[in-house]
LUMLO-685962 format. One line per 5 residues: for each residue x, y, z of C-alpha. Coordinates in steps of 0.02 Angstrom, whole numbers, padded with zeros to 5 digits. Example, Ala and Ser with C-alpha at 12.3 -4.5 7.8 and 13.67 -1.06 7.14 Angstrom:
! residues 2
00615:-00225:00390 ~ 00684:-00053:00357
//
This chain:
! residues 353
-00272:-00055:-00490 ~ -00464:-00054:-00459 ~ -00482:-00223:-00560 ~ -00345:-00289:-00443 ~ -00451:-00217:-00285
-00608:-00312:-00342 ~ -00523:-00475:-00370 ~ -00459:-00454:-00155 ~ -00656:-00399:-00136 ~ -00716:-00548:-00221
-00588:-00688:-00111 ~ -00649:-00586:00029 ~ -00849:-00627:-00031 ~ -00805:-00790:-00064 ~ -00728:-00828:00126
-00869:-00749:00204 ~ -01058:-00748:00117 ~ -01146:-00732:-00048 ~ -01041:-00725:-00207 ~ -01093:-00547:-00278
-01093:-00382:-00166 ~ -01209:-00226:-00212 ~ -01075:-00084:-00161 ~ -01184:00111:-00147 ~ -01065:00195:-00017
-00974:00327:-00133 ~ -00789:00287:-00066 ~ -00827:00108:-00100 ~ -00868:00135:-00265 ~ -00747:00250:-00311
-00605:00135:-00235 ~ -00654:-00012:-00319 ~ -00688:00061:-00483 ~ -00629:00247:-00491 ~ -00786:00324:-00527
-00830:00447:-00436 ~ -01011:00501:-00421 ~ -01155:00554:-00299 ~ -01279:00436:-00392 ~ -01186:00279:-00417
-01190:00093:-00369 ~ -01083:-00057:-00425 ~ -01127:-00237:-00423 ~ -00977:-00332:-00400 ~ -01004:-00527:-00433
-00882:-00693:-00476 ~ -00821:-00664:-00622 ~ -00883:-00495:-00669 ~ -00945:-00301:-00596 ~ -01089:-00200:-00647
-01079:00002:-00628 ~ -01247:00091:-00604 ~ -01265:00248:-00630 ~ -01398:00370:-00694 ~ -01369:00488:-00859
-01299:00633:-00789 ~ -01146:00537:-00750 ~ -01145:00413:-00885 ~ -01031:00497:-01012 ~ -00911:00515:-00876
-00916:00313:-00835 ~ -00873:00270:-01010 ~ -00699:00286:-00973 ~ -00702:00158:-00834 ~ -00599:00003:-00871
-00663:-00190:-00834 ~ -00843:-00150:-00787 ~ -01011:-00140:-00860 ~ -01094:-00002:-00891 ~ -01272:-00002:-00848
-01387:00176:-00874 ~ -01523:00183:-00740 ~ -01644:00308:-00671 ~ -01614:00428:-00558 ~ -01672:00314:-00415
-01553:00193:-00417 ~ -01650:00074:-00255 ~ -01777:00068:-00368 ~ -01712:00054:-00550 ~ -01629:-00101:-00452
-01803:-00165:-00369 ~ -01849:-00196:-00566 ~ -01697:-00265:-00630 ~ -01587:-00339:-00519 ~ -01638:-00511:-00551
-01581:-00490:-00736 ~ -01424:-00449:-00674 ~ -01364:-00559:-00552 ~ -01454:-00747:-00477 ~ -01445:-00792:-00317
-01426:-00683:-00148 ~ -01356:-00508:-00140 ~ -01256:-00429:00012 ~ -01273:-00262:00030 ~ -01203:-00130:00138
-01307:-00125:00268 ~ -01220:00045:00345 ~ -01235:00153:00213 ~ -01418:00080:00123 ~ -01562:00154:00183
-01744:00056:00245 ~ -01829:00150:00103 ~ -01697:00068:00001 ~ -01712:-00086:00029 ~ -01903:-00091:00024
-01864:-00039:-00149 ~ -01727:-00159:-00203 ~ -01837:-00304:-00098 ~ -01959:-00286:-00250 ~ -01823:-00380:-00347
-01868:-00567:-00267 ~ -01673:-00594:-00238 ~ -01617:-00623:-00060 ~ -01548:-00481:00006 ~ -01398:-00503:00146
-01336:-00365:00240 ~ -01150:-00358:00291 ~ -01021:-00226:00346 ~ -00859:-00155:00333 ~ -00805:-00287:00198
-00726:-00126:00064 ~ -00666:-00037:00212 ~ -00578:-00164:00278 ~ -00479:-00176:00121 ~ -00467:00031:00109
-00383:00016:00274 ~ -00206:-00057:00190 ~ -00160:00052:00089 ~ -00079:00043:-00078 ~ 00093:00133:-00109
00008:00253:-00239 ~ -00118:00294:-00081 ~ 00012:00323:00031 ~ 00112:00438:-00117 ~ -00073:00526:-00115
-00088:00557:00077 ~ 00091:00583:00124 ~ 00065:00747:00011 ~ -00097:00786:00073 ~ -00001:00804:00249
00129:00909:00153 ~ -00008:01050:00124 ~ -00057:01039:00313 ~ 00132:01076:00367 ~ 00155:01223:00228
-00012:01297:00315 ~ 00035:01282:00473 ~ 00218:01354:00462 ~ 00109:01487:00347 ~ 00007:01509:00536
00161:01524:00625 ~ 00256:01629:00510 ~ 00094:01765:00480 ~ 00008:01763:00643 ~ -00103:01886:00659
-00259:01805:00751 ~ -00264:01915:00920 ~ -00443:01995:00870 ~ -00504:01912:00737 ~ -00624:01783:00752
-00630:01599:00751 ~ -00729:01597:00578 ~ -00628:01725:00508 ~ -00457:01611:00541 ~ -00558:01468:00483
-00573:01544:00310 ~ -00402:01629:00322 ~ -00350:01455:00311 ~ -00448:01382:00201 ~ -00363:01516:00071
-00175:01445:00130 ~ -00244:01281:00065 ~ -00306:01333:-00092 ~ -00133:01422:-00115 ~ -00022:01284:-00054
-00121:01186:-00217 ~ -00248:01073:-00140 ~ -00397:01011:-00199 ~ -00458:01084:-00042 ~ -00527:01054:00123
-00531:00882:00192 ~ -00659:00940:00297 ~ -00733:01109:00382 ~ -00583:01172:00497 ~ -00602:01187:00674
-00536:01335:00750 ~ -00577:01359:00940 ~ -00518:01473:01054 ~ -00539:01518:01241 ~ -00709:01422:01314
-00736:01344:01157 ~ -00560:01242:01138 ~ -00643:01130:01267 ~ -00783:01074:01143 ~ -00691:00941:01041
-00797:00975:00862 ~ -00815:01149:00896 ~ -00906:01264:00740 ~ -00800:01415:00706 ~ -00902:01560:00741
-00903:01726:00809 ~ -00783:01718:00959 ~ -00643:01823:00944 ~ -00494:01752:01004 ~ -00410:01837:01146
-00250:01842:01218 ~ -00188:01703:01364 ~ -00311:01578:01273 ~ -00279:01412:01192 ~ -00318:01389:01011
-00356:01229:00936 ~ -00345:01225:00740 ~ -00397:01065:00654 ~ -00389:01047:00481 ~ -00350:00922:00326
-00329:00964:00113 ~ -00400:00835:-00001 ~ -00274:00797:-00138 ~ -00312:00681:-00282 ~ -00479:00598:-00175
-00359:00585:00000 ~ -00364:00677:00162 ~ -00238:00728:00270 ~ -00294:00756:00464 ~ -00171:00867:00577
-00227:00970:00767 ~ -00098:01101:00854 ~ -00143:01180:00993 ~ -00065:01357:01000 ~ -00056:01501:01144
-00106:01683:01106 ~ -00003:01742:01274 ~ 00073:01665:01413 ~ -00059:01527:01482 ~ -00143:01506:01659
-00061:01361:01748 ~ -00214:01246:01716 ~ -00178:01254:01534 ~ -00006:01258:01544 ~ -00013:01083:01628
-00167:01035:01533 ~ -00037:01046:01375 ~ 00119:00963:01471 ~ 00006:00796:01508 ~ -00090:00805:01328
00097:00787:01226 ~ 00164:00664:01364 ~ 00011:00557:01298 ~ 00033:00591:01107 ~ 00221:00534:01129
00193:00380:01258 ~ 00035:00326:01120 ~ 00130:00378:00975 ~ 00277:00251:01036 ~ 00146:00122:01031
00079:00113:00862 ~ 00156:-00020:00767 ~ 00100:-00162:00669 ~ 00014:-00303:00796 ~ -00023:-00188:00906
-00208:-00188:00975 ~ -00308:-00042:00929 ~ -00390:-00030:01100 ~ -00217:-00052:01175 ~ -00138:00093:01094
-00302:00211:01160 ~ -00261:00145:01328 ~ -00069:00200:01354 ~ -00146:00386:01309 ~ -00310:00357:01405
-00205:00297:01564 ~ -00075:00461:01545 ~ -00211:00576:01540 ~ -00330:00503:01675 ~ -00196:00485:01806
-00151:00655:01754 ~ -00342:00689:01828 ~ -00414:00734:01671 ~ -00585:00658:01601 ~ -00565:00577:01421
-00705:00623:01300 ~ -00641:00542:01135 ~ -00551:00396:01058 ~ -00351:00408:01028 ~ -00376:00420:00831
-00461:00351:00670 ~ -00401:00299:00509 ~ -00386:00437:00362 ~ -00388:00386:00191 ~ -00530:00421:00029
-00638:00471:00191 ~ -00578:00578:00331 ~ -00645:00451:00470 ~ -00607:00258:00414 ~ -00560:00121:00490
-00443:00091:00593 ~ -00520:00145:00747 ~ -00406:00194:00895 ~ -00534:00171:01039 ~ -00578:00070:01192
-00713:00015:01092 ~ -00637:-00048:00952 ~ -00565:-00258:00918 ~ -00445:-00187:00754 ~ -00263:-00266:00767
-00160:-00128:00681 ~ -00078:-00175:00500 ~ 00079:-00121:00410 ~ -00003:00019:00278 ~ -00136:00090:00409
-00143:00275:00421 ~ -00231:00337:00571 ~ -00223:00486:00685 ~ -00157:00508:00858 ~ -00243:00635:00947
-00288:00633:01136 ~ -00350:00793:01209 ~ -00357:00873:01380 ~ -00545:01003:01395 ~ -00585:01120:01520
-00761:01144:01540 ~ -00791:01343:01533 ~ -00594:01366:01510 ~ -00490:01293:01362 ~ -00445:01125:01288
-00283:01052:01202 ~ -00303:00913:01063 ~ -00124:00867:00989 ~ -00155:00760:00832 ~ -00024:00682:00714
-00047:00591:00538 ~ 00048:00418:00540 ~ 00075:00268:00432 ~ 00076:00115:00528 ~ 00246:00011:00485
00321:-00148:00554 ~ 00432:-00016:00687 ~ 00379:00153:00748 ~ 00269:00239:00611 ~ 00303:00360:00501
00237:00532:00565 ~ 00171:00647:00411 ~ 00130:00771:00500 ~ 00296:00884:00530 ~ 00235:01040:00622
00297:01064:00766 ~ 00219:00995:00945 ~ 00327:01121:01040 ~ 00195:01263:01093 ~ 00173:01383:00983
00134:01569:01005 ~ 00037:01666:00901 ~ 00035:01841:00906
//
């Protein structure tokens, strides 16, 4: 599989700049080779890739298949100023979003060219591969178990938002995660209209919204799903607030589809919600994969024409300053027809006692 994943990286080198690609951003290297590592680099060239990494992890990258193994210091930027002409002639690309300017001063002591380029490995992380899919698609089970687990248990009138947050964090370690994909959001009252709120000492009150984001990591893959919930019956602003946030996660939902433009699939949501007279403050979705933000971008930013074997979110949200938000998010694979929605949970609102 990885050797198969460097041969697409290596037709996509050869269509678009030099020949050989120094790869140091950790979901790169651990998709194209498997390894994964906080102190790791491979070289991927023409006819053959080069793993770097220093000797804490070096027993470990023994067992990698098809690449060779190369032992270096603990500063890798500058194990590779020294040596990289000895392993490679001619220019270098490197990634130029994830290397740093101390970096490159160091690897710039090598005499090769260096050329920076981006996105090239997440481009090809953005299709994914059937075994991916298999990964993610029960990632998103142990989201659904946790939130029917919510539903079912309850029990959040009075406790506060960091105390769910960790409450949760245990239904994913139970439900047989790896565990989080990321920290969970849980907001409630004022703080539901602050779209990466920290959990924290808030206790959540009744006649609120609550906004619980959250994700398990399974076997390297995240799952991404947002419910908004009630704690008692809600004042009319939110009430509505939630009416026009689902009309927008069904209208945009309806449009994600292989060919469809990226930026065209944020609009049908971004249009809902602002002749609804609500301000947007984010982006329809992103893609989810080894990393819990990748491409695809859903945005009116983004130029991404959506593929067959995407998975992105689909979240807009509706926040009130100084009174509540709603964010209503679902997991989807992008097919040739309407996508495949992972994430099962219910978008009817939900109370919780």
């Amino acid at each position: 599989m990885s050797a198969a994943r460097r041969d697409r990286l290596r037709a996509e080198l050869a269509r678009s700049g030099p020949d050989t690609l120094l790869v140091t951003t950790p979901a790169n290297v651990r998709y194209l080779t498997g390894f994964e590592s906080s102190n790791a680099a491979v070289l991927v060239g023409e006819d053959a890739a080069t793993l770097l990494t220093d000797g804490r992890y070096v027993e470990a990258a023994r067992a990698i298949e098809g690449v060779e193994l190369v032992q270096s210091s603990r500063d890798l930027a500058s194990f590779l100023g020294e040596r990289l002409g000895d392993l490679v002639s001619g220019p270098v690309a490197f990634e130029s979003g994830h290397l740093t300017y101390a970096a490159w001063q160091a690897l710039s002591g090598s005499g090769i060219e260096l050329v920076p380029t981006a996105g090239v490995v997440e481009r090809l992380r953005a299709v994914k591969e059937p075994s991916e899919l298999d990964a993610i698609r029960r990632a998103a089970a142990v989201t659904n178990a946790v939130y029917e687990r919510l539903a079912e248990d309850g029990g959040v009138l009075g406790a506060t938002e960091a105390e769910l947050a960790w409450k949760l964090a245990g239904f994913v370690h139970d439900a047989a995660a790896d565990g989080l994909a990321f920290e969970t959001i849980a907001a409630a009252g004022p703080n539901a209209a602050l779209p990466h709120h920290h959990p924290g000492g808030r206790r959540i009150e009744p006649g609120q919204t609550l906004i619980v984001d959250l994700g398990a990591a399974l076997d390297g893959y995240a799952s991404d799903c947002t419910r908004t919930f009630a704690t008692g019956p809600l004042p009319d602003e939110l009430a509505r607030a939630y009416a026009a946030c689902r009309e927008a996660q069904a209208e945009s939902l309806a449009a994600v589809r292989a060919g469809a433009s990226a930026r065209d699939v944020d609009a049908v949501a971004r249009r809902r919600l602002e002749a609804e007279g609500y301000e947007v403050l984010h982006g329809l979705g992103h893609g989810v994969g080894l990393e819990v933000h990748e491409a695809p971008r859903l945005a009116d930013t983004s130029d991404a024409v959506l593929e067959a074997g995407n998975v992105v979110t689909v979240e807009p949200g509706v926040y009130l300053a100084g009174v509540g938000g709603v964010r209503i998010e679902d997991l989807v694979i992008v097919t040739e027809d309407e996508p495949e929605v992972l994430t099962a949970f219910t978008k009817e609102l939900v109370t919780l006692a």
